[in-house]
OpenMM code with the backbone's topology and positions (N, CA, C; nanometers):
from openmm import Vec3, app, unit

residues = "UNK UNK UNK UNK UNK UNK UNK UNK UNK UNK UNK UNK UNK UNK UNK UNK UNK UNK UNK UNK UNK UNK UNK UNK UNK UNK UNK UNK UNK UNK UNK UNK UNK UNK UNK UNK UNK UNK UNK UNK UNK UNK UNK UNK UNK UNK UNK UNK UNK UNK UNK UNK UNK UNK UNK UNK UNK UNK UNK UNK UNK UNK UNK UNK UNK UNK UNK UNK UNK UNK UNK UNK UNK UNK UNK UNK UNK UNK UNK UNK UNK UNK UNK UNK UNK UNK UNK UNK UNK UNK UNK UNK UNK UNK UNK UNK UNK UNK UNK UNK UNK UNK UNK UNK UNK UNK UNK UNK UNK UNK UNK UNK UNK UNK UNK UNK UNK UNK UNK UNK UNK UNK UNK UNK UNK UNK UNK UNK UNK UNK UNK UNK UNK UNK UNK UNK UNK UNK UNK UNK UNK UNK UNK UNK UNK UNK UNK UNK UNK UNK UNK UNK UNK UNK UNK UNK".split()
positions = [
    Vec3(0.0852, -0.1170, 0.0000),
    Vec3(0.0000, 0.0000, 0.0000),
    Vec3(0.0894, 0.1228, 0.0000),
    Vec3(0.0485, 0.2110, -0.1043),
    Vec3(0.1262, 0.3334, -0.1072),
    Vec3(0.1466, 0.4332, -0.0124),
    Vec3(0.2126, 0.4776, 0.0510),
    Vec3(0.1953, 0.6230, 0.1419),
    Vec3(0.0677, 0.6962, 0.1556),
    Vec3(0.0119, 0.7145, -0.0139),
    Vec3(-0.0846, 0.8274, -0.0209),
    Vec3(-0.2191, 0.7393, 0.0840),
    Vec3(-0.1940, 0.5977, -0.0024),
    Vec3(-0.3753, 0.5289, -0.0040),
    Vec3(-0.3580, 0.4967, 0.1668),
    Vec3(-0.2290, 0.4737, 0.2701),
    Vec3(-0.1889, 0.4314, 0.4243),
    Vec3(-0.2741, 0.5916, 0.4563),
    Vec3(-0.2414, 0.6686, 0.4197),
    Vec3(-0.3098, 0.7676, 0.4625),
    Vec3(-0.4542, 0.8130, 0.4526),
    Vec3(-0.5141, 0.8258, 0.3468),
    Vec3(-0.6148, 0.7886, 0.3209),
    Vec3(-0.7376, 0.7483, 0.4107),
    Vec3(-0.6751, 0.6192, 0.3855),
    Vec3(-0.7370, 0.4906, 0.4943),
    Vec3(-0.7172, 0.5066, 0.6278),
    Vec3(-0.6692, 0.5963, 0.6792),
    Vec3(-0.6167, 0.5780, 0.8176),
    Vec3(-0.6855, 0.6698, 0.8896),
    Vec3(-0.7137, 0.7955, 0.7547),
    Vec3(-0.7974, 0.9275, 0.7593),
    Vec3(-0.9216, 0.9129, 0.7883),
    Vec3(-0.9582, 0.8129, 0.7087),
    Vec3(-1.1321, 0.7672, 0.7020),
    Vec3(-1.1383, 0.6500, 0.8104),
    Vec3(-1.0589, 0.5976, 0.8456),
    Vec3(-1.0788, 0.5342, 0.9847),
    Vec3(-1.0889, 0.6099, 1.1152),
    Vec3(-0.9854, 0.6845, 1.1276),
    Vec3(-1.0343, 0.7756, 1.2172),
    Vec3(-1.1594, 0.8760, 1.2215),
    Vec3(-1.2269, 0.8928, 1.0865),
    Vec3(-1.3396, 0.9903, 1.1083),
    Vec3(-1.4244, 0.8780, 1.1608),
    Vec3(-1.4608, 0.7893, 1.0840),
    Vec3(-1.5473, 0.6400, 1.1232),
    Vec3(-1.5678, 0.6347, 1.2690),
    Vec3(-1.4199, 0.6117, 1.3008),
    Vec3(-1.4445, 0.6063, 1.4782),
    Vec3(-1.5063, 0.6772, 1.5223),
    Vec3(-1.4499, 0.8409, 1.5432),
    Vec3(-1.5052, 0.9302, 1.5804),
    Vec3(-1.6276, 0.9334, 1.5810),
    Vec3(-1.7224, 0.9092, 1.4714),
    Vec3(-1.8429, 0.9351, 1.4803),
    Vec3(-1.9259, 0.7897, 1.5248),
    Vec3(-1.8282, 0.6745, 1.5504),
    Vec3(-1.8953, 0.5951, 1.6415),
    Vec3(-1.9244, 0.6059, 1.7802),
    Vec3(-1.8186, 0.6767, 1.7815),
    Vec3(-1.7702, 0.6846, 1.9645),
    Vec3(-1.8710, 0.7869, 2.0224),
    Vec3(-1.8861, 0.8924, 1.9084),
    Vec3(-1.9990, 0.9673, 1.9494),
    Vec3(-2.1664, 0.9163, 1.9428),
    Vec3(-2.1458, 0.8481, 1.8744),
    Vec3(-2.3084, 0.7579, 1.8532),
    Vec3(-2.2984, 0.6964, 1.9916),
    Vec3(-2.2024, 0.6378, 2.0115),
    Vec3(-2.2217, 0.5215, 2.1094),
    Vec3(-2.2137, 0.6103, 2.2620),
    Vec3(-2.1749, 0.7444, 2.2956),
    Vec3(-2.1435, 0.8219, 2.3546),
    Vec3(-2.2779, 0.8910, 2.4225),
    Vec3(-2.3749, 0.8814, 2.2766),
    Vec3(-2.4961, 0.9634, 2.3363),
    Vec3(-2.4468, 1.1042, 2.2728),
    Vec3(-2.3226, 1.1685, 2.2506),
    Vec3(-2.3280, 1.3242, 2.1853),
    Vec3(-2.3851, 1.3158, 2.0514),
    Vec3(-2.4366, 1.1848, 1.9527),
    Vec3(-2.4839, 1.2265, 1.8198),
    Vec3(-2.5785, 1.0799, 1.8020),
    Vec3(-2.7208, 1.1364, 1.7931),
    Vec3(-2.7870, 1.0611, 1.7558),
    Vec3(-2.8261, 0.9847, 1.6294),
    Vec3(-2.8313, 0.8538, 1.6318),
    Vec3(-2.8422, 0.8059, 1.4785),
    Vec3(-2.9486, 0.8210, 1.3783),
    Vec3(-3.0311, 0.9106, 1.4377),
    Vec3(-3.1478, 0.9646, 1.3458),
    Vec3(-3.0741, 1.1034, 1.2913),
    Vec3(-2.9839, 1.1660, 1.3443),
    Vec3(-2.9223, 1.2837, 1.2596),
    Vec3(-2.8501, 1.2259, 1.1490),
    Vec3(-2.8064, 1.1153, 1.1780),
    Vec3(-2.6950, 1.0741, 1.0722),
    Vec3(-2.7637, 1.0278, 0.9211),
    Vec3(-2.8996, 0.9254, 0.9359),
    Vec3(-2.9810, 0.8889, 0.8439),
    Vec3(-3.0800, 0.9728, 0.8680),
    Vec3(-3.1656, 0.9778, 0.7295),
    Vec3(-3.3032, 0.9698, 0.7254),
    Vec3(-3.3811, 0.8828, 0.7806),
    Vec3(-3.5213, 0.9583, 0.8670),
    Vec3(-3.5792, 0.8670, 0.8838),
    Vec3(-3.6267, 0.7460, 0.7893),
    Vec3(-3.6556, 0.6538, 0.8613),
    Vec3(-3.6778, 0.5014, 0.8150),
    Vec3(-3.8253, 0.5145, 0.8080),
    Vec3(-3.9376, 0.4937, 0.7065),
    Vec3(-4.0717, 0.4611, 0.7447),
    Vec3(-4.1561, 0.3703, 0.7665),
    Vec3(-4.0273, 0.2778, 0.8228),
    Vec3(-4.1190, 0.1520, 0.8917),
    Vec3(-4.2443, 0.1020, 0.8732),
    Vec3(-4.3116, 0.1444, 0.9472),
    Vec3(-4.4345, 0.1731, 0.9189),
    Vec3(-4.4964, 0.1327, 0.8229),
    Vec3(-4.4488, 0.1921, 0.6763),
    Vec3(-4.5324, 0.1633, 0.5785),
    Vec3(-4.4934, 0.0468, 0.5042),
    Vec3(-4.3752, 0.0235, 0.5229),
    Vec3(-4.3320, -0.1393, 0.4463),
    Vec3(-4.3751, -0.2362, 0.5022),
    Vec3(-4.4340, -0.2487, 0.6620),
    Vec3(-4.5150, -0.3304, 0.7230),
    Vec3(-4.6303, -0.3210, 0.6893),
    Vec3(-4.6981, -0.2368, 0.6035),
    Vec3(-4.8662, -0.1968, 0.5680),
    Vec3(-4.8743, -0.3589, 0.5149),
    Vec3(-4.9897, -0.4231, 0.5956),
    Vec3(-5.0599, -0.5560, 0.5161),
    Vec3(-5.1341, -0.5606, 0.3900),
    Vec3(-5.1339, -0.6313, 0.3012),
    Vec3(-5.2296, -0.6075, 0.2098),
    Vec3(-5.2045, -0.5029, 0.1237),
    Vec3(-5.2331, -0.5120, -0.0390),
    Vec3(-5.2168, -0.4599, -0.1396),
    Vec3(-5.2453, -0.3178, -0.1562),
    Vec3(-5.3930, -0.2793, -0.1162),
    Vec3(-5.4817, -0.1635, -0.1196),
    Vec3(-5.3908, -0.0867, -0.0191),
    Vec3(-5.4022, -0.1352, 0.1089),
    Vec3(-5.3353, -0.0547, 0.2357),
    Vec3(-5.1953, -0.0581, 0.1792),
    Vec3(-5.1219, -0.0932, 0.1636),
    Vec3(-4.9894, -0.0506, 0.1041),
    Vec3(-4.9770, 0.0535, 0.0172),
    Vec3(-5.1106, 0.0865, -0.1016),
    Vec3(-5.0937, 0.1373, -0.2116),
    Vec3(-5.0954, 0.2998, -0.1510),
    Vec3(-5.2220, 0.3150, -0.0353),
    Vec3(-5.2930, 0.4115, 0.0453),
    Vec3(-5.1283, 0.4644, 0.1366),
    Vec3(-5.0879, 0.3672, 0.2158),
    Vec3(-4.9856, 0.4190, 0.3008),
    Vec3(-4.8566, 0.4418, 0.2308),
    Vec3(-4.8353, 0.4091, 0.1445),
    Vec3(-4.6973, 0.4338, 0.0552),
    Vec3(-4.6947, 0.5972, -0.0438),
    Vec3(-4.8310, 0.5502, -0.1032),
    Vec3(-4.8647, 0.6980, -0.1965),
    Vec3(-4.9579, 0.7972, -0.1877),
    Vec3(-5.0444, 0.7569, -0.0851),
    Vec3(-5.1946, 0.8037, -0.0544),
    Vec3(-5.2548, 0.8232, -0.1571),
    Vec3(-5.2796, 0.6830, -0.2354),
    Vec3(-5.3999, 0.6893, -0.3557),
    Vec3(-5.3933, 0.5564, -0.3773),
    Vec3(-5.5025, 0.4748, -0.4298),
    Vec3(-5.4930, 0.3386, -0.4838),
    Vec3(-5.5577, 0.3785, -0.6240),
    Vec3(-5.5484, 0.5057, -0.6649),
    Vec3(-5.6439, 0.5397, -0.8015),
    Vec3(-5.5194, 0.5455, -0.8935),
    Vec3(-5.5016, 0.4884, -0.9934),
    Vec3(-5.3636, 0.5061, -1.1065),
    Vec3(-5.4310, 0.4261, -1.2512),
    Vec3(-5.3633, 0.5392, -1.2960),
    Vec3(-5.4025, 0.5389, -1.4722),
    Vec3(-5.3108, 0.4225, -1.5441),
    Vec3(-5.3037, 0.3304, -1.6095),
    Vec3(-5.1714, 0.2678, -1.6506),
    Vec3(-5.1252, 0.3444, -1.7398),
    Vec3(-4.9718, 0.3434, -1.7306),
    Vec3(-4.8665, 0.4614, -1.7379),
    Vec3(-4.7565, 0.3850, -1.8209),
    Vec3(-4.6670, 0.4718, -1.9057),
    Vec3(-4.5799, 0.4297, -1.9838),
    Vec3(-4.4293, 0.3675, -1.9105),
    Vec3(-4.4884, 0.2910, -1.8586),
    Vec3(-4.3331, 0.2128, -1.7592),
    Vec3(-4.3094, 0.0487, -1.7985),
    Vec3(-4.1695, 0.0816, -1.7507),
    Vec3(-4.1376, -0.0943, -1.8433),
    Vec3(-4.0873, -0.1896, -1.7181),
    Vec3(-4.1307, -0.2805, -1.7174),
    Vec3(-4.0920, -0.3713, -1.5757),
    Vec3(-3.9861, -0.4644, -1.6333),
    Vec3(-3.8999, -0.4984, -1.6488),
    Vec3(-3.8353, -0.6336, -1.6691),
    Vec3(-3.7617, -0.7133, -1.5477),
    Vec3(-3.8322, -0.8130, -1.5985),
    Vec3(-3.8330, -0.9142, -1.4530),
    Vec3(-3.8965, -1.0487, -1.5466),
    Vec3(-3.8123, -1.1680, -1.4458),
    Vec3(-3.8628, -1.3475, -1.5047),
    Vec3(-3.9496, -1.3681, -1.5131),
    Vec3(-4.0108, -1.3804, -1.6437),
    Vec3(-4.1355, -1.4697, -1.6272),
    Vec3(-4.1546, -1.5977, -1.5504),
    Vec3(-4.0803, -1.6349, -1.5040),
    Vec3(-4.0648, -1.7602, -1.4254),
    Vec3(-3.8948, -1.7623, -1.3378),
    Vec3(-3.9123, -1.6840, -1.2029),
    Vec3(-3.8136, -1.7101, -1.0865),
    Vec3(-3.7600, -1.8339, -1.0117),
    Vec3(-3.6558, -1.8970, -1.0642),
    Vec3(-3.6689, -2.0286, -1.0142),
    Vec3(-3.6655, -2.0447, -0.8314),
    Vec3(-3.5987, -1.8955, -0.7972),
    Vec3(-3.5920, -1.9072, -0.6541),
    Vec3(-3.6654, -1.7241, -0.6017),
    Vec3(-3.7683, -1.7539, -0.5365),
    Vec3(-3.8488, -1.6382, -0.5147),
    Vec3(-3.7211, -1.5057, -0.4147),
    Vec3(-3.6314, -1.5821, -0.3345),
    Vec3(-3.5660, -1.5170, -0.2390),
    Vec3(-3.4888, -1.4002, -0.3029),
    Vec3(-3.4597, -1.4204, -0.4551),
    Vec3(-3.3422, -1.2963, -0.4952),
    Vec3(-3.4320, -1.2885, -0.6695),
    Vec3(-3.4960, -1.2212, -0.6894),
    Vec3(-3.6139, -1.1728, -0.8354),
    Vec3(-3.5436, -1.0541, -0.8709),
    Vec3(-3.4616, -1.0333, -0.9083),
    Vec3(-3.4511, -0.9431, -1.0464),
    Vec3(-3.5051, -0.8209, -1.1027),
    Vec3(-3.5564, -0.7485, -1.0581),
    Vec3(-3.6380, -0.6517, -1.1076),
    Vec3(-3.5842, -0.5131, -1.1599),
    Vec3(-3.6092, -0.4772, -1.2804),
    Vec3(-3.5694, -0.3359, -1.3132),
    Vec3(-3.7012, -0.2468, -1.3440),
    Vec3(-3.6981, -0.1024, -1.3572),
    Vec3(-3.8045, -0.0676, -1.3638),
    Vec3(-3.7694, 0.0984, -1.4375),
    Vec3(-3.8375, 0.1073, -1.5565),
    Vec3(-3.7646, 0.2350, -1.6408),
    Vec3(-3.8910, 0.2748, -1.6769),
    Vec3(-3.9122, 0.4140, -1.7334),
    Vec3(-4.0055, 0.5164, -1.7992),
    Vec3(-3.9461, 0.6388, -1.8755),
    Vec3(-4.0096, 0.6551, -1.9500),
    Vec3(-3.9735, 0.7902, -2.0431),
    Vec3(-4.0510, 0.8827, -1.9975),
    Vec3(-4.1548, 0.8642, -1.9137),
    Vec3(-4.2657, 0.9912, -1.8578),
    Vec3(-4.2050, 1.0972, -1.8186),
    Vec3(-4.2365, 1.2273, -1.7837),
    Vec3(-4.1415, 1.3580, -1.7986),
    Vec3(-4.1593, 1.3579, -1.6572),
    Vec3(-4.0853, 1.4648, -1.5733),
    Vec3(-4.1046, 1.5356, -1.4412),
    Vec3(-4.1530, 1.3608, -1.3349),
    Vec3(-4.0604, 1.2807, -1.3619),
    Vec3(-4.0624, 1.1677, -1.2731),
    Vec3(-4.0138, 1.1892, -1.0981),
    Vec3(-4.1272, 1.1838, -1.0211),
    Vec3(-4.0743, 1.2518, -0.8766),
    Vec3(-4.0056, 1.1456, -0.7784),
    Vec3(-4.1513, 1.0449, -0.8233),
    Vec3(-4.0873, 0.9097, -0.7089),
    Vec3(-4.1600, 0.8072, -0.8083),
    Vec3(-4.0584, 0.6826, -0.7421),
    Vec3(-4.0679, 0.5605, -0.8293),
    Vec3(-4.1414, 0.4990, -0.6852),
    Vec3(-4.2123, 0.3340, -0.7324),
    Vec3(-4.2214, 0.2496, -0.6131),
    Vec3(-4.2641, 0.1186, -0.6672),
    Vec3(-4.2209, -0.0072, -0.6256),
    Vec3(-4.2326, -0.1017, -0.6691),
    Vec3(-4.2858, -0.2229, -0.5403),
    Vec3(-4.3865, -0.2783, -0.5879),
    Vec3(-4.5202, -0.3866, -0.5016),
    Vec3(-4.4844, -0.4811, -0.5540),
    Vec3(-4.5625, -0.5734, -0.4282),
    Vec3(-4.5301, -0.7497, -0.4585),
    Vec3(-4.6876, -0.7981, -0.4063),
    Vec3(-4.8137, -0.7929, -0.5220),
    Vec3(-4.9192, -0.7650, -0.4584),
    Vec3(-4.9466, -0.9093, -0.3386),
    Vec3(-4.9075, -1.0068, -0.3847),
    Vec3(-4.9658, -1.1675, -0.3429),
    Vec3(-4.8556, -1.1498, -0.2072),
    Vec3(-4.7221, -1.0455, -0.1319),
    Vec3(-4.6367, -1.0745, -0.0528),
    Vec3(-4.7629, -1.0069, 0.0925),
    Vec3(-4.6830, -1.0611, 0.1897),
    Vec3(-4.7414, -1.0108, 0.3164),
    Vec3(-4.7409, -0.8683, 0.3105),
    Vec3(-4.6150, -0.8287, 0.3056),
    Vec3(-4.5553, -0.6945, 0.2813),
    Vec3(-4.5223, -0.6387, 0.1764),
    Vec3(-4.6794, -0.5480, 0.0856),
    Vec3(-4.6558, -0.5916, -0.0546),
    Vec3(-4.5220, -0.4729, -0.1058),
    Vec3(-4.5155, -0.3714, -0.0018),
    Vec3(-4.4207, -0.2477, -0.0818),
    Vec3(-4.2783, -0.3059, -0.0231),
    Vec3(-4.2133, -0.3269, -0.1963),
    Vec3(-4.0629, -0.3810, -0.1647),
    Vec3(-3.9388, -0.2601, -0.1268),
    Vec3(-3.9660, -0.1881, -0.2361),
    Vec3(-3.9397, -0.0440, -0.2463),
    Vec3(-4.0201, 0.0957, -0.2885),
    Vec3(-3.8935, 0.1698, -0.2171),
    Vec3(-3.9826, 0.3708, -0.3385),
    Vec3(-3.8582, 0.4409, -0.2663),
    Vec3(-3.8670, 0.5301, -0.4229),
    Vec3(-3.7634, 0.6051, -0.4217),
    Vec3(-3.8138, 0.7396, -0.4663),
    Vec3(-3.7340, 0.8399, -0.3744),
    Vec3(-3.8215, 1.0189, -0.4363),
    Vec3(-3.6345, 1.0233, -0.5413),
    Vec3(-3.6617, 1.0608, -0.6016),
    Vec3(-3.5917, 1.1039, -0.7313),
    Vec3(-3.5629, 1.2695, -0.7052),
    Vec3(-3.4494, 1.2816, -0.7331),
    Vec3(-3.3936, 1.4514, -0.7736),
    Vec3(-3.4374, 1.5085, -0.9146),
    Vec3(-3.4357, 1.6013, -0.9015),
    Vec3(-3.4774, 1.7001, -0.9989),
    Vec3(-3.3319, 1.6561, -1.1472),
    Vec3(-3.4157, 1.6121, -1.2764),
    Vec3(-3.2910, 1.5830, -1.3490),
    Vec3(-3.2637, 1.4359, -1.3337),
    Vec3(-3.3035, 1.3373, -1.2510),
    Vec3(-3.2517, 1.2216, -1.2347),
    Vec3(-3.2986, 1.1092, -1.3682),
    Vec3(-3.2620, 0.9952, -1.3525),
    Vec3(-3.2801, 0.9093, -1.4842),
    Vec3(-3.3644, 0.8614, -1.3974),
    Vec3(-3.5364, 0.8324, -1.4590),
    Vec3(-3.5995, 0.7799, -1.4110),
    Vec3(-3.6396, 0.5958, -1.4163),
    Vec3(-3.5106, 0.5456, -1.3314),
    Vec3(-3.4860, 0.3672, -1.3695),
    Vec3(-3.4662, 0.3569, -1.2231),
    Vec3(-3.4848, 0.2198, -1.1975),
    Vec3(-3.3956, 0.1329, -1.0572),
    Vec3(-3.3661, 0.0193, -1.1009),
    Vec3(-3.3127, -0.0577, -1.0642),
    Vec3(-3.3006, -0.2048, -1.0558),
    Vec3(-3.2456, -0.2041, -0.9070),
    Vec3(-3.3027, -0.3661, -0.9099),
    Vec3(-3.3317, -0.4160, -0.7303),
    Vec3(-3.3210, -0.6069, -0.7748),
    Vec3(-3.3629, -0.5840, -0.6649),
    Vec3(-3.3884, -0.7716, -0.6530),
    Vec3(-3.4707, -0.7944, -0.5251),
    Vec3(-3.5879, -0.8340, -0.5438),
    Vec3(-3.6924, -0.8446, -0.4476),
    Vec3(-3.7102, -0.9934, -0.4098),
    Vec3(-3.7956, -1.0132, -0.2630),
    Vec3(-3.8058, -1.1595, -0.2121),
    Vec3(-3.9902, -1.1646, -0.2390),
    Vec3(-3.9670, -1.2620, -0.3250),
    Vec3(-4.1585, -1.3062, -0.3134),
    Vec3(-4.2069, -1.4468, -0.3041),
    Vec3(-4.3182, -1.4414, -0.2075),
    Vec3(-4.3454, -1.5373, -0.1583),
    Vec3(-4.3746, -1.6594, -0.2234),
    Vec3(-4.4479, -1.5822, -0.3626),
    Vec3(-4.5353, -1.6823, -0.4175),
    Vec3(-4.5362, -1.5856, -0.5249),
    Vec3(-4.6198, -1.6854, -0.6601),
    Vec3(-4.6499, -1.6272, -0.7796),
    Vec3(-4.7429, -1.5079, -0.7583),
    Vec3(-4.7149, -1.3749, -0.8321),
    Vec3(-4.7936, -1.2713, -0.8048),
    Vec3(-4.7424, -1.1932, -0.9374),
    Vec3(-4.8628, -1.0369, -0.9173),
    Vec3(-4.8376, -0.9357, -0.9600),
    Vec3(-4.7130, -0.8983, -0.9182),
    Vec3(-4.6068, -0.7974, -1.0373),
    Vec3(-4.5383, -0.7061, -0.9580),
    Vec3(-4.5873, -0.5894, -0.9824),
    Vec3(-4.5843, -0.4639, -0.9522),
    Vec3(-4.6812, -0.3735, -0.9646),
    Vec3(-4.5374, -0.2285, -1.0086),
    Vec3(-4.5263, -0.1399, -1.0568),
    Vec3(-4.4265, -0.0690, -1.1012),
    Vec3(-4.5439, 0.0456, -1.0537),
    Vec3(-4.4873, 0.2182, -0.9830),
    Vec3(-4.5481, 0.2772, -0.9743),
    Vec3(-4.4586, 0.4246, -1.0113),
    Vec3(-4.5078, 0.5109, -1.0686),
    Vec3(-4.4375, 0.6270, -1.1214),
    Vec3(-4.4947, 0.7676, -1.0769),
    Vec3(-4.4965, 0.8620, -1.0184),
    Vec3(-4.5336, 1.0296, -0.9949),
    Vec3(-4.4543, 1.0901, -1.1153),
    Vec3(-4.5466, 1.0856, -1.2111),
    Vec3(-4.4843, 1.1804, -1.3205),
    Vec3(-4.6062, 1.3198, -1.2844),
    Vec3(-4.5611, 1.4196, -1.2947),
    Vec3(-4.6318, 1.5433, -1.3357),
    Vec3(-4.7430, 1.5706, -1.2102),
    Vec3(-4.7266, 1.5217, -1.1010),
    Vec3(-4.7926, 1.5367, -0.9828),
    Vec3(-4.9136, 1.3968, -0.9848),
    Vec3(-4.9115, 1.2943, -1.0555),
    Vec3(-5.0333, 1.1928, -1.0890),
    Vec3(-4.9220, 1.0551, -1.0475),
    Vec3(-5.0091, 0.9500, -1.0399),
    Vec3(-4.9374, 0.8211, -1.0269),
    Vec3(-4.9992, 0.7395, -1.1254),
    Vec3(-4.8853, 0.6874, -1.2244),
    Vec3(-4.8953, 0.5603, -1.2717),
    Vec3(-4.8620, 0.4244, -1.2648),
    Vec3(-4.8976, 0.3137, -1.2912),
    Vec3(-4.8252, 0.2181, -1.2478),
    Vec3(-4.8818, 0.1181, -1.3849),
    Vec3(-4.7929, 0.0135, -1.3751),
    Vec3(-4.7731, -0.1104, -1.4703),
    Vec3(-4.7684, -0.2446, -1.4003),
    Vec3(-4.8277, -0.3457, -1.4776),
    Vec3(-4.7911, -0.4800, -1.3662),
    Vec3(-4.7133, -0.5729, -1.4467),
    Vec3(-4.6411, -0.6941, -1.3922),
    Vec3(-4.6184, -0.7882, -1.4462),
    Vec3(-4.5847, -0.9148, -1.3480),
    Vec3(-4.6921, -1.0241, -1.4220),
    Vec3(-4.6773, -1.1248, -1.3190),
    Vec3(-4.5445, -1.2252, -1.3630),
    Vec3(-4.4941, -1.2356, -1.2776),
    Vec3(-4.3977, -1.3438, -1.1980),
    Vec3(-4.4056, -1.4489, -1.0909),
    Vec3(-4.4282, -1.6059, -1.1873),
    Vec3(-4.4173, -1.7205, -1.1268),
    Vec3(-4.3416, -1.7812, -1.0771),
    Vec3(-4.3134, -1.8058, -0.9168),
    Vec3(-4.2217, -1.8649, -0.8584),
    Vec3(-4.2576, -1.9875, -0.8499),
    Vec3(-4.1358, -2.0531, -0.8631),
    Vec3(-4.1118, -2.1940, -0.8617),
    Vec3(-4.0448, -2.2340, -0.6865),
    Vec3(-3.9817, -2.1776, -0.6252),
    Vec3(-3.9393, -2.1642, -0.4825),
    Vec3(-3.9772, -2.0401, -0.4307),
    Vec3(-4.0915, -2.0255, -0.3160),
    Vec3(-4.0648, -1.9367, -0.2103),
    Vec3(-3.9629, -1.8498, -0.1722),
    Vec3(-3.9588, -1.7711, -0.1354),
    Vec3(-3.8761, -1.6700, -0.1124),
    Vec3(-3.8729, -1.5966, 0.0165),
    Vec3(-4.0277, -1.5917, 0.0818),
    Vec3(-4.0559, -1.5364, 0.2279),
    Vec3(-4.1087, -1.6149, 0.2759),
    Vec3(-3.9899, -1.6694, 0.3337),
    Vec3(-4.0226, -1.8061, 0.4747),
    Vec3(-4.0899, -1.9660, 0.3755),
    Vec3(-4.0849, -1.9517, 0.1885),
    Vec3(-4.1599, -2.0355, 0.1504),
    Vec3(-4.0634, -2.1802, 0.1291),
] * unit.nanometer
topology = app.Topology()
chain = topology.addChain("A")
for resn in residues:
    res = topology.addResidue(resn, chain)
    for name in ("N", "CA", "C"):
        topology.addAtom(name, app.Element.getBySymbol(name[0]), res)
């Protein structure tokens, strides 16, 4: 290891600490450090209540979004999923697993200018909808595509 990169590394270890020692200290709380987490809503049961607590609407127009994902997952635990649109003024993305306990896998609020895509890899229980959801222009759209598992994925 070179001089520069011993340093470096030694630099960013010591900030690391520091701001453990203070977490662990009580002077810096770990909600300053992250964003809150919304718990909460990734536990929402059920399809409808997920759609309500994630976006506050279950009303959506189908929308110009492209899901690609297996038509057939041989193992439900690690699914593949990408999720793209050309729709303009894209705010937040969010992606459902309608048939899972916990149907919202993800959502993402997007920056101003951002490429409106994700890719992920989701756990599903069983054969289901996946559901793609988009805030273009202050409205929500969404797209589905079903995916048959051949192995469980949550607890299956």
């Amino acid at each position: 290891m070179t001089s520069n990169k011993r340093r470096v590394f030694l630099k960013g270890s010591l900030a690391a600490g520091t701001v453990g020692v203070a977490v662990g200290a009580g002077l810096l709380a770990p909600s300053k450090l992250l964003a809150a987490f919304p718990a909460d809503v990734f536990e929402t049961r059920g399809y409808e209540d997920a759609l309500e607590a994630a976006l506050g609407t279950t009303e959506m127009e189908e929308g110009d979004i492209e899901i690609t994902a297996p038509e057939i997952a041989e193992n439900g635990m690690v699914v593949p999923v990408t999720v793209e649109t050309g729709m303009s003024d894209v705010s937040e993305m969010a992606l459902f697993v309608v048939e899972n306990g916990s149907p919202l896998t993800s959502k993402y609020i997007l920056g101003a200018g951002a490429v409106p895509m994700f890719a992920t890899r989701i756990k599903m229980g069983e054969s289901s909808d996946v559901v793609a959801t988009v805030k273009s222009n202050g409205s929500w759209y969404k797209a589905s595509r079903e995916v048959k598992v051949t192995i469980g994925g949550c607890g299956g």
